[in-house]
N, C-alpha and C positions, 0 to 999 in steps of 0.2 A: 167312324170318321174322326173322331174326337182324337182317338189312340194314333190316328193316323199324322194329325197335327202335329201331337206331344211329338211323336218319332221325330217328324221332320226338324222339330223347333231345335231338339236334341241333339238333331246331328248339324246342323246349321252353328249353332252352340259351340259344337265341339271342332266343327269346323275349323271356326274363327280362333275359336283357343291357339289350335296345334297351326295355324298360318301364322300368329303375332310371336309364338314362342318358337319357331323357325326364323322367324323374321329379327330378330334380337343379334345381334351377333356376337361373338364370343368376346369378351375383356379381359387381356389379364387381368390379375387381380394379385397385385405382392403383397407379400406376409414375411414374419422371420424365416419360412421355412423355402421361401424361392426366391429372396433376395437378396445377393450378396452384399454383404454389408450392413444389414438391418440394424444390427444392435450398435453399430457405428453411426450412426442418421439420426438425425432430431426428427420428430413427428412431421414439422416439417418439411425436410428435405424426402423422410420418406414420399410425400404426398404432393412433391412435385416432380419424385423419380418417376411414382408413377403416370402422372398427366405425361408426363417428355416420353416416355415408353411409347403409352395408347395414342400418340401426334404421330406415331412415324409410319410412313405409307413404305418406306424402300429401306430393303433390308440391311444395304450397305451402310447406310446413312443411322441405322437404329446398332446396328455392329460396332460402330467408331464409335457411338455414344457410350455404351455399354461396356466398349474396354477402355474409355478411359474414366467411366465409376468404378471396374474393376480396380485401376491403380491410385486411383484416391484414398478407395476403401483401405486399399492393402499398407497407405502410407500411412492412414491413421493408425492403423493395427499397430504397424510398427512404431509409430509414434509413441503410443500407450502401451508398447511393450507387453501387446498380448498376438498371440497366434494368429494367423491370417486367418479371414473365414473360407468355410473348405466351398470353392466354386462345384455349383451345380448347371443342369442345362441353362445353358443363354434361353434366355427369354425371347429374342433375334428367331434363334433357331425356335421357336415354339409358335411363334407367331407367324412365322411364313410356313411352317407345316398345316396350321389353320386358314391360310391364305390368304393372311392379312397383309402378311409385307408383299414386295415385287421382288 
């Protein structure tokens, strides 16, 4: 009976585990390596690209945000007379494949 408890506890346990870590939903999460323009951004502005990013429910409305940090970035670059950073996937488009945006 005892063994039989443990089982249950265990799987009740494991349960709740795999229901709250389902339950989580995905964040982006930028870095130098999915951000365009990273090394162009003060800590700060990083860290309120990404809050404006994880705020956007509709895809069009995160798309117009997105490419006009694209042409910021790319005026600083030139500004400072270094190469544009090489654009990778929109984050847009990652995010409504995860079915966060509409």
């Amino acid at each position: 009976m005892k063994t039989i408890t443990s089982a249950v506890i265990a799987i009740l346990v494991a349960a709740i585990f795999v229901s709250s870590a389902m339950a989580k939903p995905w964040r982006w999460q930028g870095n130098q390596n999915n951000t365009y323009g990273w090394q162009l951004m003060t800590p700060e502005e990083r860290t309120e690209h990404q809050t404006k990013l994880r705020s956007f429910t509709d895809y069009n409305a995160c798309k117009e945000y997105v490419d006009e940090h694209h042409k910021q970035m790319a005026e600083r670059a030139k500004e400072k007379g270094i190469t544009p950073p090489v654009m990778r996937r929109n984050p847009c488009d990652k995010m409504k494949d995860k079915g966060i945006l509409k």
